[in-house]
N, C-alpha and C positions, 0 to 999 in steps of 0.2 A: 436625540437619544442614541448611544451607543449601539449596536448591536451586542447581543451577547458572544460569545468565543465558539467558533465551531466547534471544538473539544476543549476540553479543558479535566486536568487531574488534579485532584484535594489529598493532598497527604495520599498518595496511594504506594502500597505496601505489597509485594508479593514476598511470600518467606513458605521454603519447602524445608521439613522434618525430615534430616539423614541420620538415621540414628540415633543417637543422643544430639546432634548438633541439628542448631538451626541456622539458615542459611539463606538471608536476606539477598534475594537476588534483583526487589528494586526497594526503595529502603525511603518512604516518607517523601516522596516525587511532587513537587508541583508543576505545574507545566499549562501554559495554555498555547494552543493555536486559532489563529483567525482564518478565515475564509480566505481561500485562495494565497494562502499562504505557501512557502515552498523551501522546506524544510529539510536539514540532516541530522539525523543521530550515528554518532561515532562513538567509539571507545571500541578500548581490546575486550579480548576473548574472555567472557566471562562478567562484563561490565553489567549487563542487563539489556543490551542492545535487542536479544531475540526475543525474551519475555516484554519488554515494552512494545514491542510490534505483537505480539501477540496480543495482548488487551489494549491494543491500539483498534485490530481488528477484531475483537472480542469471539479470538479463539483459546481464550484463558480469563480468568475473572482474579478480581487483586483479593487478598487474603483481609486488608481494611481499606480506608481510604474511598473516594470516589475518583468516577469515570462519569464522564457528563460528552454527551453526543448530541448536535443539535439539539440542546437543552435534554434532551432525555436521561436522567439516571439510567445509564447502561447496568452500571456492578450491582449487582443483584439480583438480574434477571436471571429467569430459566433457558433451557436450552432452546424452547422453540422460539422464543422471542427474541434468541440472542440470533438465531439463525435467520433469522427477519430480518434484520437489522441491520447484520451481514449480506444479502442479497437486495437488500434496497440503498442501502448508503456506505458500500464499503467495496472497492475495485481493490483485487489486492494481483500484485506481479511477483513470480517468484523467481530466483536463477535459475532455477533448474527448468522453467518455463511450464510446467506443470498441461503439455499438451495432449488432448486424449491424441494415442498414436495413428489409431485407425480410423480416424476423421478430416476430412479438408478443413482448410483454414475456416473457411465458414461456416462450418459445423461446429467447430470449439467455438466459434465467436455466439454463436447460436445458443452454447449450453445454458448459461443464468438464465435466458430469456425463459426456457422453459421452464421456469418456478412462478413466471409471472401472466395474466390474464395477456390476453391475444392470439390473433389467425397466424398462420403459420406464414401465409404473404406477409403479416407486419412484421415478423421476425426477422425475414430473411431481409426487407427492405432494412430494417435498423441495422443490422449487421452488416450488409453490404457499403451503409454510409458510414459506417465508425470506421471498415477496413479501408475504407477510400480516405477519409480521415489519417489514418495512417499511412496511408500511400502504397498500400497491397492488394487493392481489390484487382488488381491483372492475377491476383496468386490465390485467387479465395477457392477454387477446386483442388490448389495440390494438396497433400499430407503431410503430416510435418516434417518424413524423413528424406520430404524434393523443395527443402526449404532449407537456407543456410541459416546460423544461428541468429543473426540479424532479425531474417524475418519472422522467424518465431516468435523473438520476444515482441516484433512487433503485434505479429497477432495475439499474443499475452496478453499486450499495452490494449489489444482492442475488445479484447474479452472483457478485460476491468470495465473499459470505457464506456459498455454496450450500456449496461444499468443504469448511466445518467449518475454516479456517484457522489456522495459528498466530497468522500476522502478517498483517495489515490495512496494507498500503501505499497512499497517498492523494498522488497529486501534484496540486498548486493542482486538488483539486476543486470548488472553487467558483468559480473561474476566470471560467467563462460563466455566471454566476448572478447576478441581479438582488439588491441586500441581505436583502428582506424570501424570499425561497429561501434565498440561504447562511444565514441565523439557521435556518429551519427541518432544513437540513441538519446542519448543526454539533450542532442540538440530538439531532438522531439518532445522528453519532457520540460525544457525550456519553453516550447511553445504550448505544449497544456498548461503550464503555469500561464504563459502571457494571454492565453483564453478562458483563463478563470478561475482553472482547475485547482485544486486544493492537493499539493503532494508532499510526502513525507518517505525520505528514502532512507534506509540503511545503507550504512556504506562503511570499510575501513578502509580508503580511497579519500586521504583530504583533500586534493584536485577535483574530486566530483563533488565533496562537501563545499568547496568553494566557493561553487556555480549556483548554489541554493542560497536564497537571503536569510536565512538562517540556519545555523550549525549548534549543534547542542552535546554535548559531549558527558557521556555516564563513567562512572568508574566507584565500583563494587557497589553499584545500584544506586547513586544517585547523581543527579546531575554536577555536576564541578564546574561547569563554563556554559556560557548560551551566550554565543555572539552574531550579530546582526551584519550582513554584506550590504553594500549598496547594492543597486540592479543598476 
């Protein structure tokens, strides 16, 4: 018997009121993804690229339509539940890397942990093995601003990781990255996919869309193309 789809969207719909007009910005969506899947959405500015990562990581809910999350009807939940949700099954990276400043690397990687049950020795133990994971734990004392942009985002990449996640969401993280960083970036989440991981990246970068075995392409909120790479 099949597994069912680690996510999957039914007709989902986001449309904001400006005005008089209304303004479909993802417009009757379906979409499934499998486990361990490794995923891009593209399209230009304005396509739905940011709104579908947002109720990807259910920091927006769709106006109809369903959001289905390891079988949970996500859309329609309330906010505490949605923030559950988000700290148990959802690692999210951002470009701007989103580091608290005044913290070591192991302290940001440290942060989710504290919404969840454990000693302070398990925390540091699980952080310390995701940052090694990533190949920073020689850097887990410095702060962000004794860290090149590289290793930031890797400590990003290990913040997501620390929660044990379903889904790995990645908006243009290579964004603020010099080419010869994003190759070594990309190459890292090349291997969170070949270890199992579940990732879904934005990008307007079809070279980085490339390298993912699936590419899905929005334009004015719904998808127009979904094509499959070999690995």
């Amino acid at each position: 018997m099949l597994a069912p789809p680690l996510l999957e969207l039914r007709e989902l719909t986001r449309r904001y009121t400006v005005g008089s007009e209304t303004i479909f910005a993802l417009n009757q969506v379906d979409l499934a993804v499998e486990a361990n899947d490794y995923m891009a959405i593209v399209g230009s500015s304005g396509s739905g690229k940011s709104t579908m990562m947002n109720i990807l990581g259910c920091l927006d809910q769709p106006t109809s339509g369903e959001y289905l999350l390891d079988s949970t009807l996500v859309s329609g939940l309330n906010e505490t539940q949605l923030s559950s949700i988000r700290n148990r099954k959802i690692g999210f990276i951002f470009q701007s890397f989103n580091l608290l400043p005044r913290a070591s690397a192991l302290r940001n990687v440290i942060q989710p942990l504290l919404y969840r049950p454990g000693s302070r020795a398990e925390r540091i133990d699980k952080a310390e093995r995701v940052l090694d994971r990533v190949g920073l734990l020689n850097r887990k004392n410095h702060l962000p601003n004794e860290l090149s942009g590289g290793q930031r985002q890797r400590v990003a990449i290990a913040r997501a990781l620390v929660t044990e996640p379903s889904l790995l969401l990645a908006d243009e993280p290579t964004g603020n990255l010099d080419s010869t960083t994003t190759a070594d970036i990309l190459r890292l989440f090349d291997t969170l996919h070949q270890d199992g991981q579940t990732v879904i990246l934005v990008t307007h970068d079809d070279k980085i869309a490339a390298r993912c075995r699936r590419k899905v392409t929005l334009q004015d909120g719904r998808i127009v193309q979904a094509e499959s790479h070999p690995n």
